[in-house]
Legacy VTK file of the C-alpha trace (Angstrom):
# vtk DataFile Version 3.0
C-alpha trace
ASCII
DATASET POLYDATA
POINTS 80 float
0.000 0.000 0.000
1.713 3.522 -1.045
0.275 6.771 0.790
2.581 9.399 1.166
0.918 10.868 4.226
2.265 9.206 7.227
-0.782 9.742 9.196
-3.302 8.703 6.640
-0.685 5.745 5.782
-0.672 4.193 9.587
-4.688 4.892 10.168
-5.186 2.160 6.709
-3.047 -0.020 7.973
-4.462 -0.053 11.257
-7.962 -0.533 9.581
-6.909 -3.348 7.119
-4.408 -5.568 9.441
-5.576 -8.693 10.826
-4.608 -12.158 11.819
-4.509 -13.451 8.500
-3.217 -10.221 6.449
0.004 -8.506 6.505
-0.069 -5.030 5.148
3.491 -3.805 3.529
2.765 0.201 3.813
5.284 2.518 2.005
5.305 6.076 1.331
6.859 6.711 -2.138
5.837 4.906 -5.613
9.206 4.997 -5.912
10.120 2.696 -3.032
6.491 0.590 -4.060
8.461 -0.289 -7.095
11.424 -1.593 -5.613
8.993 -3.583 -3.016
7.345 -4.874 -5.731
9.779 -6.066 -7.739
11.789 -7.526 -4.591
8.608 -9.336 -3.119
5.258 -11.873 -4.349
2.070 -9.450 -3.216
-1.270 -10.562 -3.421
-2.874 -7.359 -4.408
-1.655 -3.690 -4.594
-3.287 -0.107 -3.550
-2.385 3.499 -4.043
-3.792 6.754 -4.555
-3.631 8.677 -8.139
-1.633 11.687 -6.020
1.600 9.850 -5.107
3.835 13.251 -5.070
6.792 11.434 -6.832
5.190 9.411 -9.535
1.478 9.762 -9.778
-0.658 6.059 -9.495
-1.267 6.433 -13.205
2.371 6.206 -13.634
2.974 3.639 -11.143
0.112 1.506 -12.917
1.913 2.247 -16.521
4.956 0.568 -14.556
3.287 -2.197 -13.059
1.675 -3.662 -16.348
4.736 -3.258 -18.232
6.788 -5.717 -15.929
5.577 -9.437 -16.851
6.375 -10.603 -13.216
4.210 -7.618 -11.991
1.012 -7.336 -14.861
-1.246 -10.277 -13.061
-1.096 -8.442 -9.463
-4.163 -7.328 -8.642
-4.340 -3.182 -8.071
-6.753 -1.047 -6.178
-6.439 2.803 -7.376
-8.169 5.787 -5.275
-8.350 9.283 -6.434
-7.143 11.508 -4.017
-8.554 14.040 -1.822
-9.268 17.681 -2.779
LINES 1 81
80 0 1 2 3 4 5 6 7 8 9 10 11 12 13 14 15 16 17 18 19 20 21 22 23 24 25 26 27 28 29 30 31 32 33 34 35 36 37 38 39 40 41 42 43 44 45 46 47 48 49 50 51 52 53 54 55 56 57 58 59 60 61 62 63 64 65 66 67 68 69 70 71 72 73 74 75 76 77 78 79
C-alpha cells in the first residue's frame, strides 16, 4: 500500500491488518516499485496523487513488468 501521508498511511493499515493479512505500507511509488519487484504481493493499492510518480504512472509501470502485470491493483483518487 503507497500513501505518502504518514498519518493517513498508519490509520489504513491499522484498519486493514488482521490475523490473516500482513499489510506492507510505504510512502513513495518509488520505493512501491522496488517492493514490488523484490517481493510476491497478493494485491496492490495506491492513490492517483503519489507526489513522486502519480498512481497512473505507477500503474503504466506495473503492467509493463511481466512478473508484476497479473497483481491485482486497487487505485483511489485523491482528496481535494
Amino acid at each position: 500500500m503507497v500513501e505518502d501521508n504518514a498519518v493517513e498511511r498508519d490509520s489504513i493499515v491499522e484498519l486493514l491488518q488482521h490475523d490473516d493479512i500482513e499489510i506492507t505500507a510505504v510512502g513513495t511509488a518509488a520505493r512501491r516499485c522496488t517492493m514490488l519487484y523484490e517481493n510476491a504481493f497478493d494485491c496492490a493499492s495506491w492513490t492517483c496523487d503519489c507526489p513522486t510518480m502519480n498512481g497512473f504512472e505507477l500503474l503504466e509501470r506495473v503492467q509493463q513488468e511481466p512478473k508484476l502485470r497479473a497483481t491485482p491493483v486497487s487505485s483511489s483518487p485523491a482528496r481535494t
